[in-house]
C-alpha positions in Angstrom: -10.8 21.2 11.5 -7.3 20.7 9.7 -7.7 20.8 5.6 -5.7 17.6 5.3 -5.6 17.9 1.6 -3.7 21.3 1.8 -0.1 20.9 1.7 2.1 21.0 4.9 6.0 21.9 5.0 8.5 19.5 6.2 12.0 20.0 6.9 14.8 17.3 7.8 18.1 18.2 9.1 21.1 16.2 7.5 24.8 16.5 8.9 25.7 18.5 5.5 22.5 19.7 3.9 18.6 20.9 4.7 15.7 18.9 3.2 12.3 20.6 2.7 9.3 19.4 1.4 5.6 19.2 1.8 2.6 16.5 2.7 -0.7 16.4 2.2 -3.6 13.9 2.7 -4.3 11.1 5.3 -4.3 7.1 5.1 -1.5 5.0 4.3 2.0 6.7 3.2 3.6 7.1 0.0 7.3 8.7 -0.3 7.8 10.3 -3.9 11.5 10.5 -5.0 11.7 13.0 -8.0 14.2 12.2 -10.5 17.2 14.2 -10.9 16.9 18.1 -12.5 13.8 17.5 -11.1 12.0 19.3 -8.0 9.1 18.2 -5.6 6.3 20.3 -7.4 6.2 17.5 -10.4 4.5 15.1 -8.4 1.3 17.3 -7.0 -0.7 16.4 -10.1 0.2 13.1 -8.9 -0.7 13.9 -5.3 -3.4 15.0 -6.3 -4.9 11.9 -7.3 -3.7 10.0 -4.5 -5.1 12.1 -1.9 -8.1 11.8 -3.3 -7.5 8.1 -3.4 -7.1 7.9 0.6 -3.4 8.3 0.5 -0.9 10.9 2.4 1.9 12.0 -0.2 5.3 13.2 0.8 7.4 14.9 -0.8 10.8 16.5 -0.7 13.1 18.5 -3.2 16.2 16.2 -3.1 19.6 17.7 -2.6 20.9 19.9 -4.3 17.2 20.5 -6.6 15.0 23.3 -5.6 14.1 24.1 -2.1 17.1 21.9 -0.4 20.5 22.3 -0.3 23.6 20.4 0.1 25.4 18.2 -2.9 24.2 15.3 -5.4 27.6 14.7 -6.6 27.6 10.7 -5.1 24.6 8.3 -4.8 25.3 7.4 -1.0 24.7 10.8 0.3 20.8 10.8 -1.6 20.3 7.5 -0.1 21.1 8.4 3.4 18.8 11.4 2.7 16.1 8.8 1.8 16.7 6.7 4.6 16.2 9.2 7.1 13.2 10.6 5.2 11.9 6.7 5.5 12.9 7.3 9.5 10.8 9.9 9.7 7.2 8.4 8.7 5.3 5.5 10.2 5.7 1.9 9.2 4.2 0.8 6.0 5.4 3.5 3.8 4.8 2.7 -0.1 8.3 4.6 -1.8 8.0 5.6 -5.5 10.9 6.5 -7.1 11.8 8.1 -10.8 15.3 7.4 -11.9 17.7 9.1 -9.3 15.2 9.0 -6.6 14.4 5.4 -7.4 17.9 4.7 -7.2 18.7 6.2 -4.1 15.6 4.4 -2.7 17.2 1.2 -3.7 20.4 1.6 -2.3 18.6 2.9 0.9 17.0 -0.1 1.2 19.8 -2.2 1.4 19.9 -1.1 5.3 17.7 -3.9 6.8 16.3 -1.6 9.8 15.3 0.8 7.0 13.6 -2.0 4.9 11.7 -2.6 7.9 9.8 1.0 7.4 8.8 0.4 3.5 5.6 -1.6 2.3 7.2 -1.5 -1.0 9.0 0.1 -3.9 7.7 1.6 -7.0 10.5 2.3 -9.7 9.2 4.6 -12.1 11.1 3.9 -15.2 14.7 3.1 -14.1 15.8 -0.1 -13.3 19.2 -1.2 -10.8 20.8 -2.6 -13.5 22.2 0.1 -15.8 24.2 0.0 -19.4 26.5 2.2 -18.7 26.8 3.1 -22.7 23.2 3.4 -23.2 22.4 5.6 -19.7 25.6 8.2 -21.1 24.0 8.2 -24.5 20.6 9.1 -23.2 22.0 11.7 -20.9 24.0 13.2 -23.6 21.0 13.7 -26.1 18.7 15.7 -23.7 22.1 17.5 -22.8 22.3 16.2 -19.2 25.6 14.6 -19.2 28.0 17.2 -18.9 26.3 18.5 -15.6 26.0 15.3 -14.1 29.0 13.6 -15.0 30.2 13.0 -11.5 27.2 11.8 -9.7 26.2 9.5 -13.1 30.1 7.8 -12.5 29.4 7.3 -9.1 25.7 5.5 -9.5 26.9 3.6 -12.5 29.8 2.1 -10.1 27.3 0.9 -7.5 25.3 -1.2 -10.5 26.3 -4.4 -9.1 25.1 -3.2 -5.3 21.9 -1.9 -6.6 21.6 -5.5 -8.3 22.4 -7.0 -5.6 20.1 -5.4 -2.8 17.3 -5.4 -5.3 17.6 -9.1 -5.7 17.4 -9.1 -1.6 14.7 -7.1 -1.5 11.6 -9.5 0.3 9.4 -6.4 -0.4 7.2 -6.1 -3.6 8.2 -4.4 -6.4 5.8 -2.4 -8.9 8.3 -1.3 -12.3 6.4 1.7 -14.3 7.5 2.2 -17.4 7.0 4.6 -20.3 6.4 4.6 -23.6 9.3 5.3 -26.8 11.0 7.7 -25.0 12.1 6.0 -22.1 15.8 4.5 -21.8 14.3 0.9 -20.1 14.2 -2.1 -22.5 12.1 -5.0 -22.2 15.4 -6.8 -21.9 16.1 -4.6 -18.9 12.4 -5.1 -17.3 12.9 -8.7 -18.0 16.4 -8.8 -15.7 14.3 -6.8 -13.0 12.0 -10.1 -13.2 15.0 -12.6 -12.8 16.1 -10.0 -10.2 12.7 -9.9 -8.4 10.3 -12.0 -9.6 7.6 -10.4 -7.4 8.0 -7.7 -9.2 5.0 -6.4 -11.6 5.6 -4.4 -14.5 3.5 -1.9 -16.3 3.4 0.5 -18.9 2.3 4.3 -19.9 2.6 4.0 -23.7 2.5 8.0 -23.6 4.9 9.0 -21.6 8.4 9.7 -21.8 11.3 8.8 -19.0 9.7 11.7 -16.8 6.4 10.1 -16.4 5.2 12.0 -13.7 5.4 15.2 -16.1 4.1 13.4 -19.2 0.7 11.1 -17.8 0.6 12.2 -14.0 -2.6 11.0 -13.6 -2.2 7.7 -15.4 0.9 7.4 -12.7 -1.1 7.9 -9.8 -3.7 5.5 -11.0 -1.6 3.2 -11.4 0.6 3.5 -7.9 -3.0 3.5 -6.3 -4.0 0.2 -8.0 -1.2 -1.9 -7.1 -0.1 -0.4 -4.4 -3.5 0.0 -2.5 -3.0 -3.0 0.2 0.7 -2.7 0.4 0.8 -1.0 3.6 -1.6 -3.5 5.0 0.2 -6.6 3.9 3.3 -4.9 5.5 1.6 -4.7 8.6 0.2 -8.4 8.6 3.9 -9.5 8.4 5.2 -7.6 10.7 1.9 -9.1 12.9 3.3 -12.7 12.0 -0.4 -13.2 11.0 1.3 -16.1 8.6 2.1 -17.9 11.3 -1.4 -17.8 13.8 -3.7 -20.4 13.5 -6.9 -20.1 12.0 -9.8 -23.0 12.2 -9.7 -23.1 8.6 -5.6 -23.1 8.2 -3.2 -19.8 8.2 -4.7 -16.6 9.7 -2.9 -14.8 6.9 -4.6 -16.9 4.3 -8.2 -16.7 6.0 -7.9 -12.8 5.3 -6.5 -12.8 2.1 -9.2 -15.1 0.9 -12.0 -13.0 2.3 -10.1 -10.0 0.8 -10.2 -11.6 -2.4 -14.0 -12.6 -2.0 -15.1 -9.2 -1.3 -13.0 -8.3 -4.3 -15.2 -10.6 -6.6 -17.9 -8.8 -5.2 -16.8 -5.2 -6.5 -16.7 -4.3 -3.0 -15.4 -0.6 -2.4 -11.5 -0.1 -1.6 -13.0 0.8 2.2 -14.6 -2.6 2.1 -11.5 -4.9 0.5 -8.6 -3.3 3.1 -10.7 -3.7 6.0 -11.2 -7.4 4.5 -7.4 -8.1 4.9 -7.0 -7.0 7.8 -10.8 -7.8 10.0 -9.0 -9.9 12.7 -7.1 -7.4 13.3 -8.3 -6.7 17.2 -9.9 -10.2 17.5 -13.6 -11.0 16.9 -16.1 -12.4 19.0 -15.6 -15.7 17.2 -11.8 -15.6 16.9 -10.0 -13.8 20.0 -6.7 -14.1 18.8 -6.1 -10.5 18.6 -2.5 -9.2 15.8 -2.6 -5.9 17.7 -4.2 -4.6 20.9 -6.9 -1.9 20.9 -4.5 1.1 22.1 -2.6 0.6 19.1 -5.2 1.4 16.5 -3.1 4.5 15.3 -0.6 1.6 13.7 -3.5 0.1 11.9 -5.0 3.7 10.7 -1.8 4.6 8.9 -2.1 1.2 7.2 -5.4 1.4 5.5 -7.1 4.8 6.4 -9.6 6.2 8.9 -12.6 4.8 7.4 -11.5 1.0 7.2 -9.8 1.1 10.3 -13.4 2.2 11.7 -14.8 -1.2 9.5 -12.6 -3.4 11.2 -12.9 -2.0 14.4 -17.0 -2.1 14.4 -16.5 -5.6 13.1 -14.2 -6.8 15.9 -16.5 -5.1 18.7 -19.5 -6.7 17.4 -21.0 -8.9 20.4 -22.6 -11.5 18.1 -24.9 -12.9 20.6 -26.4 -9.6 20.9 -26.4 -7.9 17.7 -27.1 -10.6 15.1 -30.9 -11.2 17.3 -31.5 -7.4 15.7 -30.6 -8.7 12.5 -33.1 -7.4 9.8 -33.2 -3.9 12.0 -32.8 -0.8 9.9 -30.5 0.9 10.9 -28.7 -2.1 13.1 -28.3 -1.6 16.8 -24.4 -3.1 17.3 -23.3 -4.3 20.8 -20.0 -3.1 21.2 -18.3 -6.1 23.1 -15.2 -4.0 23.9 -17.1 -0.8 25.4 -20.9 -2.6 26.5 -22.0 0.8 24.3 -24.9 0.4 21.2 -23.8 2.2 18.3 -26.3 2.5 15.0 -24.8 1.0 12.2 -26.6 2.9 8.7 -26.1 3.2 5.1 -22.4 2.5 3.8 -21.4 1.3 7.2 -24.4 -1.1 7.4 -23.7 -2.5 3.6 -20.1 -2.5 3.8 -20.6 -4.5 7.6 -22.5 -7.2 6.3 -20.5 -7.7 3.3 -17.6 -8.6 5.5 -19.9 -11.0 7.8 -21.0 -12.3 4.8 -17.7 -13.1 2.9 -16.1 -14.5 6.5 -18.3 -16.7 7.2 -18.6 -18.0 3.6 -14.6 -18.5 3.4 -15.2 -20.6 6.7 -17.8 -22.4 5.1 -15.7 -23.6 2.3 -12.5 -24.0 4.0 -13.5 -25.4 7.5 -14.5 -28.8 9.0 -17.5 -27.8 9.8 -20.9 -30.1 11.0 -24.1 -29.9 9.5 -25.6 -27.8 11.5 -22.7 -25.1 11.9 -23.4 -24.9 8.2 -27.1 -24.3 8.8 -26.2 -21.3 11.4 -24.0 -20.1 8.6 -26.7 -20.1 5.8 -29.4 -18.7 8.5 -26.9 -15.6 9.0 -26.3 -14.6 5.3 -30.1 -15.3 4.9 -30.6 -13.1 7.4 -28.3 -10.4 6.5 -30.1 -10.6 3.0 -31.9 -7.5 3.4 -28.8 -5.4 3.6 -26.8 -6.7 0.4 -29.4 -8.9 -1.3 -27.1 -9.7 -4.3 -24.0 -10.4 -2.4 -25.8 -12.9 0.1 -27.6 -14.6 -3.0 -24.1 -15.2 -4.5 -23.2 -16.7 -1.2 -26.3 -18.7 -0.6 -25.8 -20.3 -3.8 -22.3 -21.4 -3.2 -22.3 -25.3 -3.2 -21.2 -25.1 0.3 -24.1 -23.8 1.8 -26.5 -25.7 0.1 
């Protein structure tokens, strides 16, 4: 079996330069822009962590820096390069970039068709609205103006575009700054806001402008906290799953409410992305289905192997059949799509009937429901007890099933 946590080269052709780089890991997609003087090996400490996480990390020297050629004399010509690196990966793609490579990423998503490919955009501390005055003055203190004089002209020119696309942006926005050493002001992060206002901004007190040398792992942690159910949101809207019906209102805001009750509930990152995304296939109580069965690959890249597996199990549950074994350990599940029994165990078991449980209790509060629909409800999480006892007392208690 492939090591998917060893690295893996890539190379991308462009008209007037080679890009190479490297990926690792599987799950949903994050692009990592370096900054510029910068090359690709400063993010694997970061990579590291968000492999481990459940993420594939890619990767590439930008160019002109390390392994790539080609010249970073204008800002266009690294945004193309980041366009076509976006091209190349699936849709859903969370792209982190530190000052240059955040600003190319920027500028690259002013294309609409590439926007389409992103889940997001994480700026690690640089921002599309520059002071000129202050950018040269930082530059020239680390002695980085002189080389870069032509390329730092050009992006400082395009402020107003970057400002521009940034306030177009319908994607969210994660801002990471650092601590006394970085060049962003609050009165800069607060422009971003006016700019974006779904944007969320944070902080690394201990780092400098090159946070991914200075607190790598606090960077990673970060990315993976906030950007965990990017991907998956990105795939609801491209699913229009705001605009399907649900008995209890919006589809869209049926899952993110069960999302946000297994949440509560401490439930594991597996758990709370298959949570947003359950109805995926359909279920044997809503067959409205966002994306059909042979396209499971598109949900995998959004939210990993092992919660694409959750959602699928809960989807192909025939209810009729399997909730009679309930109390069974392990739990004999009907597949409804296939007619085959599979034994749900352990983590699968739990993490299935935390997801029953926190469905049918969003239903519960949100639905028009009669009496006794309310009853079956409260007999299912009773019965489900003996799986997750202190997750179906919780639910029990709730004023609407009482």
């Amino acid at each position: 079996m492939r090591d998917l946590t060893a690295p893996r080269a890539r190379r991308i052709a462009r008209p007037d330069a080679v890009l190479r780089g490297e990926e690792a890991g599987a799950g949903p997609t994050v692009l990592l822009l370096h900054a510029g003087g910068e090359r690709r090996q400063v993010w694997k400490p970061v990579i590291d962590v968000l492999v481990a996480a459940g993420f594939r990390c890619v990767a590439f020297d930008q160019r002109g820096h390390g392994d790539s050629d080609g010249s970073p004399r204008a800002l266009a010509p690294c945004a193309h390069d980041v366009a076509a690196m976006l091209r190349a990966e699936p849709p859903g793609c969370v792209v982190v970039g530190a000052s240059l490579g955040g600003l190319a990423a920027i500028a690259a998503l002013g294309d609409p068709a590439v926007r389409t490919k992103a889940a997001g955009l994480v700026l690690v501390d640089v921002v599309p609205g520059l002071d000129p005055r202050r950018v040269r003055r930082f530059l020239a203190a680390g002695g980085m103006l002189d080389a870069h004089t032509e390329i730092v002209d050009d992006i400082l020119a395009h402020v107003p575009q970057l400002r521009q696309t940034t306030a177009e942006l319908d994607l969210p926005v994660l801002l990471v700054r650092g601590g006394s050493g970085s060049p962003v002001t609050d009165d800069d992060a607060g422009e971003l806001l006016r700019l974006a206002p779904h944007t969320t901004v944070t902080r690394i007190r201990d780092a400098g402008h090159l946070i991914a040398r200075d607190q790598p792992v606090a960077l990673a942690e970060t990315i993976a906290a906030v950007t965990a159910d990017w991907p998956a949101r990105a795939l609801l809207r491209a699913a229009c799953a705001g605009q399907a019906a649900h008995p209890d209102g919006a589809l869209l805001d049926h899952l993110q409410r069960v999302h946000e009750l297994v949440a509560s509930w401490g439930g594991s990152r597996r758990t709370r992305l298959a949570a947003l995304c359950h109805a995926a296939y359909g279920t044997d109580g809503f067959p409205r289905a966002l994306l059909p069965l042979d396209r499971r690959a598109r949900l995998r890249t959004a939210i990993g192997d092992e919660a694409e597996a959750l959602v699928y199990r809960y989807a192909a549950c025939d209810r009729s059949k399997t909730y009679a074994r309930l109390g069974a350990t392990p739990l004999p599940l009907t597949d409804r799509f296939t007619g085959e029994v599979v034994v749900l165990a352990g983590a699968d078991l739990t993490d299935f009937a935390v997801l029953t449980i926190a469905n049918e209790l969003d239903v519960a509060r949100t639905a028009s429901l009669t009496p006794e629909a309310r009853r079956e409800i409260r007999a299912l999480v009773a019965a489900l007890a003996g799986y997750v006892p202190d997750v179906a007392a919780r639910a029990l208690a709730d004023a609407c099933l009482l």
